[in-house]
C-alpha positions as CSV (number, residue, x, y, z in Angstrom):
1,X,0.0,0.0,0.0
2,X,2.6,2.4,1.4
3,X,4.8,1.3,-1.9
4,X,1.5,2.3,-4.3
5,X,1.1,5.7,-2.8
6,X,4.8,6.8,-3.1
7,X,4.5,5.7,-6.9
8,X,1.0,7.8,-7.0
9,X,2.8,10.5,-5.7
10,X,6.4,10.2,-7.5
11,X,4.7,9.9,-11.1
12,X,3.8,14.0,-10.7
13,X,7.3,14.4,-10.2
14,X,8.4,13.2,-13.8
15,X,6.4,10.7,-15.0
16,X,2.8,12.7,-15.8
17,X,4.4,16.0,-14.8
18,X,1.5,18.3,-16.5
19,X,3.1,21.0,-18.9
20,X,5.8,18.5,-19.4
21,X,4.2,15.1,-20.2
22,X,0.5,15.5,-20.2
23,X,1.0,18.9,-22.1
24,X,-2.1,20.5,-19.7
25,X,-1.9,23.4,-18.1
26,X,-0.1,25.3,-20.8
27,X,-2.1,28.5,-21.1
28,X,-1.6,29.8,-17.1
29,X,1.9,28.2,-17.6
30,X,2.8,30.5,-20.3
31,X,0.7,33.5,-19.3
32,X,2.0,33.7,-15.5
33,X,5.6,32.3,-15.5
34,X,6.8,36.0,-16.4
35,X,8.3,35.7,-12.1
36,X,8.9,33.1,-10.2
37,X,6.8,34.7,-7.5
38,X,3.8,34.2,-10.0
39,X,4.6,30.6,-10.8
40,X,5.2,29.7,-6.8
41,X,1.7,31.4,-6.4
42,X,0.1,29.6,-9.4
43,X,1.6,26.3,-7.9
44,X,0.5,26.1,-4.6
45,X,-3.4,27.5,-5.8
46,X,-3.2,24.4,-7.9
47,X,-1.5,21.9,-5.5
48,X,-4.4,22.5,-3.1
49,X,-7.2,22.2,-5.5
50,X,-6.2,19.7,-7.3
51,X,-5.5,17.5,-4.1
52,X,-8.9,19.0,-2.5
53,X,-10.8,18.0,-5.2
54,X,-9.1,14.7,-5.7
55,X,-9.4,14.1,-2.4
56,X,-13.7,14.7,-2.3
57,X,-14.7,13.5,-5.8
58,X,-12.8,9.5,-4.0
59,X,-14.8,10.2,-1.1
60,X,-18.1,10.7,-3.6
61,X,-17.2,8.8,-6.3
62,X,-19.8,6.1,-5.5
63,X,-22.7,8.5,-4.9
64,X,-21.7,10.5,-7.7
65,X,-24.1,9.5,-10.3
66,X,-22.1,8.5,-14.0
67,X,-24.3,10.3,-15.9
68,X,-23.8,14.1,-14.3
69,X,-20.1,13.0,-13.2
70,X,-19.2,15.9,-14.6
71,X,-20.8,18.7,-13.9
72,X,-20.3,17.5,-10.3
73,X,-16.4,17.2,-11.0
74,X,-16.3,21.2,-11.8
75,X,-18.8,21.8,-8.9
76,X,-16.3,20.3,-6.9
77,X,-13.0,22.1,-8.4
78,X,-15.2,24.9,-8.2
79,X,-15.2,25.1,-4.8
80,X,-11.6,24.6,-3.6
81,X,-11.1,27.3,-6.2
82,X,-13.4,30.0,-4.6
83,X,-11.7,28.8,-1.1
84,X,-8.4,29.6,-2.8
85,X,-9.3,32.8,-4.1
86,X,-10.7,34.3,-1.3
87,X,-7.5,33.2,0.8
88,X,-5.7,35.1,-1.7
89,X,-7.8,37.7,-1.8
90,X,-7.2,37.8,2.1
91,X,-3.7,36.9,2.5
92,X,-1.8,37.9,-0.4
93,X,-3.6,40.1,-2.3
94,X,-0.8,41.9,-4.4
95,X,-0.2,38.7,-5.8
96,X,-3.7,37.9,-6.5
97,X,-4.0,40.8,-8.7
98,X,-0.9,39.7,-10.8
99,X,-2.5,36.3,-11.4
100,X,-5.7,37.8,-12.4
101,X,-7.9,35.6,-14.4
102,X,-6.0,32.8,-14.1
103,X,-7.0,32.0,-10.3
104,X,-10.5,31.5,-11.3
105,X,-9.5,29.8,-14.8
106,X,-8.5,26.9,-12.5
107,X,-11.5,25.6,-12.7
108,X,-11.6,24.8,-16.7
109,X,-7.6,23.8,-16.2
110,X,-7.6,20.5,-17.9
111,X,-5.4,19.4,-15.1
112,X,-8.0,19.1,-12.2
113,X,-10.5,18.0,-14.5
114,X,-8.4,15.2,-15.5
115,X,-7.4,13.9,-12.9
116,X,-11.2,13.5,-11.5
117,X,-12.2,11.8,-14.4
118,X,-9.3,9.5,-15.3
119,X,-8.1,8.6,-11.4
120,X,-10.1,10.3,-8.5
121,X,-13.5,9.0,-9.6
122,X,-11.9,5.6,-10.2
123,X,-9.8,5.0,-6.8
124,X,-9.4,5.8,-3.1
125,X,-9.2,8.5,-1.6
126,X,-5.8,7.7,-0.5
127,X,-4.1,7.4,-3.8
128,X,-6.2,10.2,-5.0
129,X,-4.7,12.4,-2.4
130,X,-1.4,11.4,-3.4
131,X,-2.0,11.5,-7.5
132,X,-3.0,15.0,-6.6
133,X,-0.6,16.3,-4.3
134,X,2.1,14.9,-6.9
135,X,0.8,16.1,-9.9
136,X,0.2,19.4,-7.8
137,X,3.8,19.4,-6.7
138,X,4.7,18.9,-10.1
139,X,3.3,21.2,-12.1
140,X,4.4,23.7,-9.3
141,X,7.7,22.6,-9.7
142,X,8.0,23.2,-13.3
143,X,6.2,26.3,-13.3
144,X,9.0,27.7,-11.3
145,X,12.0,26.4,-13.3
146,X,10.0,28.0,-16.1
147,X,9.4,30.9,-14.6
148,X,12.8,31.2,-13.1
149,X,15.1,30.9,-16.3
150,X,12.5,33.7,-18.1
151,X,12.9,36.1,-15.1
152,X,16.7,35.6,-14.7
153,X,17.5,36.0,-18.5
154,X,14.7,38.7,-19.3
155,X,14.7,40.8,-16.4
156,X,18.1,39.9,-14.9
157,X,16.5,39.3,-11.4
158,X,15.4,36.2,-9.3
159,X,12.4,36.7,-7.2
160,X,13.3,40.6,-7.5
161,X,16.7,40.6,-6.6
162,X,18.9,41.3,-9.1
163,X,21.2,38.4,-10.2
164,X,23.7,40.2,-12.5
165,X,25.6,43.5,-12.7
166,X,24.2,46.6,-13.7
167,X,26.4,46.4,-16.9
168,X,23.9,43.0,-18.2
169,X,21.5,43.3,-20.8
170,X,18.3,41.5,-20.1
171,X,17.0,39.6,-22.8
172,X,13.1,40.8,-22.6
173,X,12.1,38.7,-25.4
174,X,12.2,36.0,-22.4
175,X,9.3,38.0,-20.6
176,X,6.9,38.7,-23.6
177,X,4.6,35.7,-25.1
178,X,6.9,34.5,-28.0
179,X,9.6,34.2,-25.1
180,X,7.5,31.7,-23.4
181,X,6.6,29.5,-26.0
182,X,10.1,29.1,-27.0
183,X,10.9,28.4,-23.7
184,X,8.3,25.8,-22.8
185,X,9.3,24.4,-26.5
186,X,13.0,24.2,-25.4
187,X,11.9,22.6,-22.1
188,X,9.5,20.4,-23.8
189,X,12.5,19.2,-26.3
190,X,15.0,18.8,-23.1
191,X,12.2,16.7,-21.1
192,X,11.6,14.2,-24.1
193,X,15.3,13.8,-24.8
194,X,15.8,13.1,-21.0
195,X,13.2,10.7,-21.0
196,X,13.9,8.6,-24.0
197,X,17.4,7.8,-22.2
């Protein structure tokens, strides 16, 4: 059991690791990796809904009835996405507003949505926690490499401190929209060549 939930878990890591593998997730991935204090924002908001709602569509999946599954699935994300944004709204609310749309877009994230349908809805709650909390961890994790190696090269600072001299150039294409495809393409194109080895 024990040796089941750390593979659950670990497969978010690399394995199913959203923008990654599973290419979900890309449209918040590109739009608010611009900072790393953006992407560590995005991550956790999406590391506790998608374990929340993993975690209650397990515990409902057998009163959940197949035919409305769902439209209960996005009730469900739903809610732990209100919860988050009025925590946000609360406790960090500079950061909120940088993330914008994108906190209440969670919802429609294929990510969450996904993983009701394809694991939560079919096991535990157990390994639904974990699935989540991995994939969570996951996509939080590669939000902030992203995020890290467009804010270092385009703006020249890391969290906003500044990481070169004052002689360095930043390369802003890294910070505008073509920047971040080529970046996630780059990444993409590292990922696959690491995995086929």
């Amino acid at each position: 059991m024990a040796k089941t939930l750390t593979q659950e878990f670990a497969k978010g890591l690399w394995a199913e690791i959203p923008p990654f593998r599973l290419v979900l997730g890309l449209c918040p991935t590109l739009a608010v990796t611009k900072t790393v204090e953006n992407a560590i924002g995005m991550g956790i908001a999406v590391i506790f809904v998608l374990t929340g709602s993993n975690m209650l569509v397990a515990a409902l999946r057998k009163i959940i009835p197949n035919k409305v599954r769902i439209a209960c699935f996005i009730i469900v994300i739903a809610t732990f996405v209100i919860v988050v944004e009025q925590l946000m709204q609360a406790y960090t609310y500079s950061l909120f507003l940088k993330l914008g749309i994108f906190i209440p877009l969670i919802v429609v994230n294929c990510i969450p949505l996904g993983r009701a349908e394809a694991f939560a809805y079919k096991n535990g709650i157990a390994a639904s926690t974990a699935d989540g909390l991995g994939l969570g961890i996951g996509y939080a994790l590669s939000l902030t490499v992203l995020s890290a190696i467009r804010e270092v090269f385009g703006n020249g600072t890391f969290l906003g401190a500044t990481v070169f001299g004052p002689s360095f150039q930043p390369f802003k294409f890294m910070v505008e929209a073509p920047g971040a495809f080529v970046c996630l393409g780059l990444m993409l194109c590292i990922m696959n060549a690491m995995g086929k080895k």
